[in-house]
C-alpha positions in Angstrom: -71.4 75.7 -64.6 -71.7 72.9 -67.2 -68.5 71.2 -68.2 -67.5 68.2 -70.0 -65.9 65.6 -67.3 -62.7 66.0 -68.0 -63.1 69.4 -66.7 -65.0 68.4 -64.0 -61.9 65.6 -62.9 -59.4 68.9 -63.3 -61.8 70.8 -60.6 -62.0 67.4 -58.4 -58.1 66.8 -58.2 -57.9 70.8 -56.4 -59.1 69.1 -53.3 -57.5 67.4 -51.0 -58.1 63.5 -49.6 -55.3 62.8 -47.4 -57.2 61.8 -44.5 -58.7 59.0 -45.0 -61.5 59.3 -42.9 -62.6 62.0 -45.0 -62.3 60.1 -48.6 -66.0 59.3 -49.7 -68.1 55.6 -50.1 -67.0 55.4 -53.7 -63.5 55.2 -52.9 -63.1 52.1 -51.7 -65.2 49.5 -54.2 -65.7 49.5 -57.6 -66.6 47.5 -60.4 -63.5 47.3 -61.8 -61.9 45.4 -58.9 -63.4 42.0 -61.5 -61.0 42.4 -63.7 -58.0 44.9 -63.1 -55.4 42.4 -62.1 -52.0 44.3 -63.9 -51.6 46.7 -60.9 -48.1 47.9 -59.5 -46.4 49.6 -56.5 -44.5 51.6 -58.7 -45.6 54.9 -60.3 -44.4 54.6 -64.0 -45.6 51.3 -64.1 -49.0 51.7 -62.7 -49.7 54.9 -64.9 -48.9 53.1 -67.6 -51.0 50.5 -67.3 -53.7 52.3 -66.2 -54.0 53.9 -69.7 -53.5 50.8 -71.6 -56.6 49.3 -69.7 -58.5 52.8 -70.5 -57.5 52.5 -74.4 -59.1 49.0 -73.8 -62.2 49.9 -72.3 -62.5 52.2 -74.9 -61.7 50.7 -77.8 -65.2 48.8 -77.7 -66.8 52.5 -78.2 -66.0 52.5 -81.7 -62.4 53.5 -84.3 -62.8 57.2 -84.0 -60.8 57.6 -80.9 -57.8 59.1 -80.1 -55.0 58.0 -77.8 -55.3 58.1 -73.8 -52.8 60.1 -72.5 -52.0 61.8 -68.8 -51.8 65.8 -68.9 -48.0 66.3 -69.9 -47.5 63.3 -71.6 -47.8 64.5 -74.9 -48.3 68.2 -76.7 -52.0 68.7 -77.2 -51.2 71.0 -80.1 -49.5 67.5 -81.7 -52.2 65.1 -80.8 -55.5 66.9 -80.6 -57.5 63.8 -80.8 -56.1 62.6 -77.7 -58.2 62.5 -74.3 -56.3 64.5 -71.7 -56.1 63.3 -68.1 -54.9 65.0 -64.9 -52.4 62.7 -63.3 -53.3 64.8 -60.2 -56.4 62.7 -59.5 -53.8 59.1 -58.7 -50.4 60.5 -58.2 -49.1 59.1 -54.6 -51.8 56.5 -54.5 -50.1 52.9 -55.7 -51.4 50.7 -56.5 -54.5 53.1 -57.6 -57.7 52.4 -55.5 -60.7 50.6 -57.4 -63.1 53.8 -56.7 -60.8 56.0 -58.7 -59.9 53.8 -61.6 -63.8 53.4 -61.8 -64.1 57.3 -62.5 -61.4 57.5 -64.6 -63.1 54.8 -66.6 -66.3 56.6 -66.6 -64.7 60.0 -67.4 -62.9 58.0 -70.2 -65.9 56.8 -71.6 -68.1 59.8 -71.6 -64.9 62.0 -73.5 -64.4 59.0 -76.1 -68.5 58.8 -76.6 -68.0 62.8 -77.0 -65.5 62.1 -80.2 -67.8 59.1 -81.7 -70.8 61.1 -81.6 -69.3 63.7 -83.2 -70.4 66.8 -80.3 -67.8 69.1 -81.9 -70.1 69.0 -84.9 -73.2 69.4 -82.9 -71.9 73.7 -81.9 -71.1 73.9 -85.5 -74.3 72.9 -86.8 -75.9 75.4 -84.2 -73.8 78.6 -85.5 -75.1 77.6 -88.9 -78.5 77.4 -88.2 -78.5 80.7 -86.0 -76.4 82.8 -87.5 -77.2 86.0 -85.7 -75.4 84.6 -82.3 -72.2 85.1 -84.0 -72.6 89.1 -83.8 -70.3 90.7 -80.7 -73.5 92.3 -79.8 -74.8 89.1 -78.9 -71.5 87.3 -76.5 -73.6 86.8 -73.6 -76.4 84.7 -75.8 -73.9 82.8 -77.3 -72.2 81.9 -73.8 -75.2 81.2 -72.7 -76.4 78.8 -75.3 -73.0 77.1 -75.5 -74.0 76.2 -71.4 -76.9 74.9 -72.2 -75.2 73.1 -75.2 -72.9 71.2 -72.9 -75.1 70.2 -70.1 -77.9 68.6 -73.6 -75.0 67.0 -74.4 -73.7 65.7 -71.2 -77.6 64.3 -70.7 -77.5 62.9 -74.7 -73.9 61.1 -74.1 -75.5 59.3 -70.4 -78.5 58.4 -72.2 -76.1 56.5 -74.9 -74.8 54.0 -73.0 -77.4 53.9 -69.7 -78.5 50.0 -70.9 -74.8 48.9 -70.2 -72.2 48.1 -67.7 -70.3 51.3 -69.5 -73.6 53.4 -68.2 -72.5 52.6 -64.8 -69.5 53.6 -65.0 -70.0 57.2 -66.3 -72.9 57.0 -63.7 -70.2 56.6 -61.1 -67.4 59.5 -62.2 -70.8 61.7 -62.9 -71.7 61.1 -59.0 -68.2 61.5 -57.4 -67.6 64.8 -59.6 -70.5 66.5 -59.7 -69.9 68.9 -56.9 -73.1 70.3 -54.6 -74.1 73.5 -56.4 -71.3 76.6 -56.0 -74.5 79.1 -55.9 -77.3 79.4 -53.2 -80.1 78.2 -55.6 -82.6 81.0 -53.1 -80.6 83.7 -54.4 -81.0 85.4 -57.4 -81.5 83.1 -60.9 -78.5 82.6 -63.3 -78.3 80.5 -66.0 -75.2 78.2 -65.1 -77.0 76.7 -62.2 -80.0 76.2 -64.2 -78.6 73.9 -66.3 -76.9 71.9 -63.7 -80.2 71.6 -62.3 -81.7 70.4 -65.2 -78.8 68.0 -65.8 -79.1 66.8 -62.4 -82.6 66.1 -62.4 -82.7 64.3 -65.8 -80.2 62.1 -65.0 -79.8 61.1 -61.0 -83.9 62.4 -60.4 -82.2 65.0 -58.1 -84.4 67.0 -56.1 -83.6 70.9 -55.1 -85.2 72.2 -51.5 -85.3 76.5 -51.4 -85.4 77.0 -55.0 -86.2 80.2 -56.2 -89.4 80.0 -58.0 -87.8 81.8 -61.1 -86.2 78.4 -61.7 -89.8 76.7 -62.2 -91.0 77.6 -64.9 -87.7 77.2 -67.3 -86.8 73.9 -65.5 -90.6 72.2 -66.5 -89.7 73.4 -70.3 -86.0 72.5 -70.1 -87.1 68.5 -69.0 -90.4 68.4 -70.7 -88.3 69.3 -74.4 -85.4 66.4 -73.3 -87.6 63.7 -74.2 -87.0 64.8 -77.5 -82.9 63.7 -76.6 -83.9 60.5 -75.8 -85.1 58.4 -79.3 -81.8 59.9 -80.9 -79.7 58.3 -78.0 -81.8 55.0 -78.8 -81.5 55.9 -82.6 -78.8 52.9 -84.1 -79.9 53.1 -87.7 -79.0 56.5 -88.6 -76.0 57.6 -89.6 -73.4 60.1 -86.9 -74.1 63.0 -88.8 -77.9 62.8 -88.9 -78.1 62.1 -85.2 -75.7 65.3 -84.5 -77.8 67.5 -86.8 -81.0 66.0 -84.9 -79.4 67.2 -81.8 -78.7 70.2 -82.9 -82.3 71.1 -83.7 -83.3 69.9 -80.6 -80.9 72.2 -78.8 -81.9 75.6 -80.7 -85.6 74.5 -80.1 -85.1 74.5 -76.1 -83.2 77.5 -76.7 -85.9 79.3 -78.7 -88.4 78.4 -75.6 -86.1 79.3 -72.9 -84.7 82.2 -74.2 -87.6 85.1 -73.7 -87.2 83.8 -69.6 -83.9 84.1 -68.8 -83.2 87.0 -70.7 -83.3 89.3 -67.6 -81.4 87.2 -65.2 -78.7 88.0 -63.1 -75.6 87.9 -65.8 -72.0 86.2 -65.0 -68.6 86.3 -66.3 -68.0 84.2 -69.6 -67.5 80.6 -68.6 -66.0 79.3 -72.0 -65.6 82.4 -74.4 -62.8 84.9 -73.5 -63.8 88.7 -73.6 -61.1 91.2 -75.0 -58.0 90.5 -77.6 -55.5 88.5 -77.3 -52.6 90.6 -76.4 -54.9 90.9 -72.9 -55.4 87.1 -72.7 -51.9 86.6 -72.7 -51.1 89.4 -70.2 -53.6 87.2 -68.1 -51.9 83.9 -68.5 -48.2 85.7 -67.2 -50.2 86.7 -64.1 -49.7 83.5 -62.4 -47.7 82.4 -59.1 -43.8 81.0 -59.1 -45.5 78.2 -56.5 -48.7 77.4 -59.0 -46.0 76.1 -61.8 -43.9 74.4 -59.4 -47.3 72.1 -58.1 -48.3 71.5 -62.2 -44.2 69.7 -62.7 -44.9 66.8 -59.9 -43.5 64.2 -62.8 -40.2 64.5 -63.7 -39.5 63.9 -67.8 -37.9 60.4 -66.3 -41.1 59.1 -65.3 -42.7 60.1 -68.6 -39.9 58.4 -70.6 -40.8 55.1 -68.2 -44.2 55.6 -69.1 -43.8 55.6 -72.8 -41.6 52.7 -72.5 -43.8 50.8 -70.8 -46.3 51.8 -73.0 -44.3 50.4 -75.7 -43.8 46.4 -74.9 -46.4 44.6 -76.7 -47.6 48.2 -78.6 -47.7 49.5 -81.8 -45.3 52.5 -81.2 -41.8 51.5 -80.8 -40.2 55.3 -80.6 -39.2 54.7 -77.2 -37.7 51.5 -77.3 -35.3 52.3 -79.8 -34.8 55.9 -78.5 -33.7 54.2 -75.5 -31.1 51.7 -77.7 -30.3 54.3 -79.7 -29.0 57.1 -76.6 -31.7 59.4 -77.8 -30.0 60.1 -80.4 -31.8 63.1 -82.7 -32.3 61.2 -85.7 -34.5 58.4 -84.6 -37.7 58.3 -86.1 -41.4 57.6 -84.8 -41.5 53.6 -85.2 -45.1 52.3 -86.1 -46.7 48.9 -86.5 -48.9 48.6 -89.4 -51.6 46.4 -90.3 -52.4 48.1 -93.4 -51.4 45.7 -96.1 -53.0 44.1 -99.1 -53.1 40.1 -99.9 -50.2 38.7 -101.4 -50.1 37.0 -105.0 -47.0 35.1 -105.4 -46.2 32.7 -107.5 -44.4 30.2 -105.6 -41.6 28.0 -107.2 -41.6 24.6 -106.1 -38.3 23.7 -107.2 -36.7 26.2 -104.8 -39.3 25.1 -101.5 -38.2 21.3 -101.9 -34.3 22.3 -102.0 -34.9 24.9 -99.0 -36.6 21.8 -97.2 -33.9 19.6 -97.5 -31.4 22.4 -96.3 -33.9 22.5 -93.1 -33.9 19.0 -92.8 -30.0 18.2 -93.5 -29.0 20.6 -90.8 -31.6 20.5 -87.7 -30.1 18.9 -84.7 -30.8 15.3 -83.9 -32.7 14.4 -80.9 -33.1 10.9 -79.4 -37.0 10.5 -78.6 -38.2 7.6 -76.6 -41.8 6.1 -77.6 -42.6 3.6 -74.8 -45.4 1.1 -73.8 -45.6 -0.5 -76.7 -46.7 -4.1 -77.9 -43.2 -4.4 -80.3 -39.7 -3.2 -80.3 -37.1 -3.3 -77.9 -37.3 -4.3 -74.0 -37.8 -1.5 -71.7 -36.8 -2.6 -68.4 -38.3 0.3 -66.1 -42.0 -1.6 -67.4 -41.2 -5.5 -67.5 -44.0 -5.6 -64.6 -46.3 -4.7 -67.6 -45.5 -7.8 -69.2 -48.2 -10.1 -67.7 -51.1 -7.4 -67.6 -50.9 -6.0 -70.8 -47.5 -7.0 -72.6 -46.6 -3.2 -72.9 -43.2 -3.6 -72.4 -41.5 -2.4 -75.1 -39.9 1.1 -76.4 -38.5 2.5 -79.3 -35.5 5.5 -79.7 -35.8 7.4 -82.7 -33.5 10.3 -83.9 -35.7 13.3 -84.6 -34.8 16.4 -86.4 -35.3 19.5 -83.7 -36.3 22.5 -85.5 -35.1 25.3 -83.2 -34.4 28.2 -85.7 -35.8 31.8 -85.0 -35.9 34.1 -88.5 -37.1 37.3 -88.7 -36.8 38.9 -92.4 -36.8 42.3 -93.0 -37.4 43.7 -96.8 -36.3 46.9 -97.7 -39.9 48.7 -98.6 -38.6 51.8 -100.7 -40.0 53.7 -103.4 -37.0 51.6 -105.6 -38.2 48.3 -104.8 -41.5 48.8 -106.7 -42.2 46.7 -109.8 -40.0 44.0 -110.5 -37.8 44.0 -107.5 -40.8 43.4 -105.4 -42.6 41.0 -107.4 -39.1 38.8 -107.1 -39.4 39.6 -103.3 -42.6 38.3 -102.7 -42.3 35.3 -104.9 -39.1 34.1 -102.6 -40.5 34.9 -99.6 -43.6 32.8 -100.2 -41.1 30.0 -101.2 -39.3 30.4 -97.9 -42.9 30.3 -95.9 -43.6 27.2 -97.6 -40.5 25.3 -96.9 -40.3 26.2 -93.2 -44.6 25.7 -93.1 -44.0 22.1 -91.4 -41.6 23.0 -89.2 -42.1 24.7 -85.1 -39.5 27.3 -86.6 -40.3 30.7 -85.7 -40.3 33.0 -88.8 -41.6 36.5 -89.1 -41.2 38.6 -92.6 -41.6 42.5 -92.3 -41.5 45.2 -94.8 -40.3 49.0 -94.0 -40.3 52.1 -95.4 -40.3 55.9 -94.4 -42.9 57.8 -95.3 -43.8 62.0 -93.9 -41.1 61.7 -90.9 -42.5 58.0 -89.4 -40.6 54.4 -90.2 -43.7 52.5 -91.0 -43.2 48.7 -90.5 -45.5 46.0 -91.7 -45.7 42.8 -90.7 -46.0 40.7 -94.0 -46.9 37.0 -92.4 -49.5 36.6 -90.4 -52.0 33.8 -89.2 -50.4 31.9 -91.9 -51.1 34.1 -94.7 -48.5 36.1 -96.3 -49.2 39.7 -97.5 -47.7 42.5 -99.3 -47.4 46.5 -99.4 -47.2 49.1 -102.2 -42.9 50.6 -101.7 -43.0 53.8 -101.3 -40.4 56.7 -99.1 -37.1 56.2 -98.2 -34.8 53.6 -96.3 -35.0 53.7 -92.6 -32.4 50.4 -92.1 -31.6 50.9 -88.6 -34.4 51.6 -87.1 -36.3 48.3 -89.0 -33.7 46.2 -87.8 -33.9 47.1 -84.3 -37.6 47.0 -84.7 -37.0 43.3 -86.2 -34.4 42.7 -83.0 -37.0 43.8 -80.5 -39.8 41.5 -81.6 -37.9 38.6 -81.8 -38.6 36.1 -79.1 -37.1 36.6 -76.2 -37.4 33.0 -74.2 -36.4 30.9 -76.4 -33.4 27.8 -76.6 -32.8 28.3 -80.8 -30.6 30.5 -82.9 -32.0 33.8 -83.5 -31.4 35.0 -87.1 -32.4 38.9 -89.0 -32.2 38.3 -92.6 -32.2 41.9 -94.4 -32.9 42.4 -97.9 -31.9 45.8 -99.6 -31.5 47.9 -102.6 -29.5 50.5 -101.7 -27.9 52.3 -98.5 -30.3 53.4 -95.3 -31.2 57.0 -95.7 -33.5 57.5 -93.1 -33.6 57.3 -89.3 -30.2 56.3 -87.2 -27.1 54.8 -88.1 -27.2 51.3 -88.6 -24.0 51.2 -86.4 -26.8 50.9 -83.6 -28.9 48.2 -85.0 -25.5 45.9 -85.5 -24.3 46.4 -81.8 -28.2 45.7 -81.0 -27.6 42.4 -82.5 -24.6 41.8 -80.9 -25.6 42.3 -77.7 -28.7 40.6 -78.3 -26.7 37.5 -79.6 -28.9 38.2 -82.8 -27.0 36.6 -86.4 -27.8 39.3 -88.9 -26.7 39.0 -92.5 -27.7 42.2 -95.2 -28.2 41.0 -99.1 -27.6 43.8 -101.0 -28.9 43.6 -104.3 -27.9 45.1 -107.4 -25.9 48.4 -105.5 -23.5 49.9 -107.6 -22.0 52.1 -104.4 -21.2 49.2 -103.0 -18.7 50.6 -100.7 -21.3 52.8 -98.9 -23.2 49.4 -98.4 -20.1 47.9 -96.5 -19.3 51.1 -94.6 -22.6 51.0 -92.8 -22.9 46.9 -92.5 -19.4 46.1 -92.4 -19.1 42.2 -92.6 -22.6 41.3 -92.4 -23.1 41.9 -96.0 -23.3 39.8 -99.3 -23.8 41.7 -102.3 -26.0 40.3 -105.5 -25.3 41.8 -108.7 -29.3 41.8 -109.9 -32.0 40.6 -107.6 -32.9 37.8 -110.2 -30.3 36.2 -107.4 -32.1 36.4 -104.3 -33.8 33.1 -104.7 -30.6 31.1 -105.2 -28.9 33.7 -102.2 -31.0 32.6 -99.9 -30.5 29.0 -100.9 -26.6 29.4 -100.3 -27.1 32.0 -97.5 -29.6 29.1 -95.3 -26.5 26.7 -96.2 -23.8 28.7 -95.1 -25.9 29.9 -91.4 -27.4 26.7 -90.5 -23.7 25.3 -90.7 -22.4 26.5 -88.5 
């Protein structure tokens, strides 16, 4: 029956390896054995990691790809664009063997080349062109064609990446799951195991003793009509949706030769379209074993939350991080990292960088630094013996400023900072990067805002270049300061300081209660400037005495002046 490999990795995990005697060749070596070095004993850890080298590998394939997630990670109805894997083919087997993470990376591969070459569109493009296989009359055709649909596109999608080390991976999972054929190919002809014949043979040059002669004749047309497959899978000029239309033609005019032979062969049950209503499909689903359910639940929802926390250190989704500060509490918000940010043009005032480098310089801790073998300065007795060589003899002890300070901003990105109030923003921050430019100072600047349910956080300073964002949504405070608290750097000897600009009181996301004991527990200084609030009791109910307010935010410059004055002090 042909299947995508997914399907084909679901049908694999139903059997059983656990002696090992009886586990095949392909278990024990692999290609990626070179460079898989992050493997773990422990389960939540090694599934983990497994997908974040998968959303590697793939993420060479091309930007149309969805996530990589395990079967029961995630609700498919949620994220449709995800590819699905059963946890069934690794569970128990720590760290996983080399010969499995191999198929999973050739599964992997062939599912993500499925979504960049657009197959979806491929079917649609053949109900278009033949219309007529859409009548009920006509359920077995249309099953039939879909099979031969699959097992074209299965052959198209190997063909695609056969000049590369990817190729051999897919050649791999397409070798370990690609089962000897269900049927006795003697018996009477059906179309299913035609086309995994003709798969077979196109790609691995397979060769099929006792079979029926009825094949013969629609097997020489099925591979003589591939070769028209093959230039589109070279094709690297034309667009995606010219090659998927191509495909398409190709497929109804195999389909059009085939047709008239196997129109009288035996007939099976529907392998992808479901006969009857609804009502009776669901009847069908209810008809299931109490044990079957109880096999399917073999990770607990802990596991999964380790997973997604793992998952989370060094990513882009922060959800469960601060779900896990936060005591899952309902309110929290899906936390993002965004690139998607637009250059900066501030007009930086110099005036303000040269008094913010003096408060920089005034208050960094004084470090003796010893320069030695030198031709001038003071004796160094520990290299007197260097006195009749060279005459290097001689040191010098300086008192160096140690820049040691760790600052993470975090600017309030809401629809009512736009215009002004963010013109001022950036102009101050740019005068703050520039006064701290010179420096080993860590700083990092980061804007927020909530927009359709998600707390979207930018980073505005990166590689040395600072950028900017259009405000829009609402005021998720808490969450961006933990977010601000979780990528500060964690090794390090210096103060750590969050410096939060706002407008207005958070409205979005958790209580800011959580982000303040964060801080605390973090040792993290964190000081809120509120700027131009007339509530201004709301504003000290949620930050308590961690905030300064400014009465217009023509004040922020001279603010931070004071504010850098005041911290640095002490």
């Amino acid at each position: 029956m042909s299947m995508n490999y997914i399907d084909r990795l679901t049908i694999y995990c139903m059997r059983s390896l656990d002696n090992i005697w009886s586990k095949p060749s392909w278990y024990f070596k692999g290609y990626s054995d070179y460079w898989r070095i992050t493997r773990s004993n422990s389960e939540s850890i090694e599934l983990a990691r497994i997908l974040r080298s998968l959303s590697t590998v793939v993420g060479h394939l091309g930007m149309n790809i969805g996530r990589v997630v395990w079967s029961g990670q995630v609700d498919p109805e949620l994220d449709r664009g995800s590819i699905i894997l059963p946890p069934e083919f690794v569970l128990d087997d720590y760290p996983v063997p080399i010969g499995k993470m191999d198929v999973l990376v050739g599964v992997t591969i062939h599912e993500a080349l499925r979504q960049t070459e657009w197959s979806e569109n491929v079917w649609r493009e053949i109900l278009n062109k033949k219309e007529e296989i859409n009548k009920p009359a006509n359920f077995y055709k249309k099953d039939t064609l879909w099979q031969l649909y699959a097992a074209g596109e299965n052959i198209y999608l190997d063909k695609r990446v056969s000049g590369n080390i990817l190729g051999d991976y897919t050649k791999k999972a397409r070798k370990a799951l690609i089962p000897s054929p269900i049927r006795n190919l003697s018996r009477n002809p059906v179309a299913s195991c035609l086309f995994d014949i003709w798969e077979q043979a196109v790609l691995d040059d397979a060769e099929f003793p006792n079979l029926n002669p009825l094949y013969s004749e629609p097997l020489n047309r099925l591979c003589q009509k591939t070769d028209g497959l093959f230039p589109i899978a070279g094709d690297k000029q034309n667009s995606v949706i010219l090659r998927s239309k191509n495909r398409a033609g190709v497929y109804l005019d195999i389909w059009d030769d085939i047709d008239p032979l196997i129109q009288e062969w035996e007939r099976e049950p529907a392998s992808y379209f479901e006969k009857g209503t609804t009502e009776q499909r669901v009847k069908k689903k209810k008809r299931k074993k109490k044990d079957a359910d109880k096999k399917k639940q073999q990770i607990s929802q802990d596991v999964w939350d380790e997973i997604d926390l793992e998952l989370s250190v060094g990513g882009r989704d922060l959800t469960p991080l601060i779900k896990k500060i936060c005591d899952n509490d309902d309110k929290v918000l899906r936390t993002t990292l965004s690139d998607f940010t637009i250059p900066a043009y501030a007009e930086t005032d110099r005036q303000l960088v040269r008094r913010l480098k003096n408060v920089f310089q005034y208050y960094a801790q004084k470090v003796k630094k010893t320069s030695r073998g030198l031709e001038s300065g003071k004796i160094d007795r520990r290299r007197l013996y260097r006195a009749p060589i060279d005459g290097k003899c001689f040191k010098i002890d300086q008192m160096l400023s140690e820049f040691a300070w760790n600052f993470n901003v975090v600017v309030d990105a809401s629809m009512s900072m736009a215009g002004f109030k963010w013109r001022v923003v950036e102009n101050t921050m740019s005068a703050l990067y520039k006064s701290l430019e010179s420096f080993k100072n860590s700083l990092r600047i980061f804007g927020y805002f909530e927009w359709d349910g998600v707390c979207v956080i930018s980073e505005l300073l990166r590689k040395s270049i600072l950028y900017s964002i259009a405000p829009s949504g609402r005021t998720p405070s808490g969450q961006a300061i933990i977010a601000a608290a979780l990528l500060m750097p964690k090794e390090t000897k210096g103060k750590k300081f969050i410096l939060h600009i706002t407008d207005g009181e958070s409205n979005a996301g958790v209580d800011v209660k959580y982000a303040l004991d964060y801080c605390k527990e973090e040792k993290i200084d964190i000081i809120t400037l509120g700027c131009g609030y007339k509530d201004k009791d709301v504003l000290f109910n949620q930050y308590g005495k961690q905030l300064q307010f400014l009465d217009t935010i023509d004040e922020l410059p001279k603010a931070i002046e004071r504010l850098f004055q005041r911290i640095l002090k002490y």
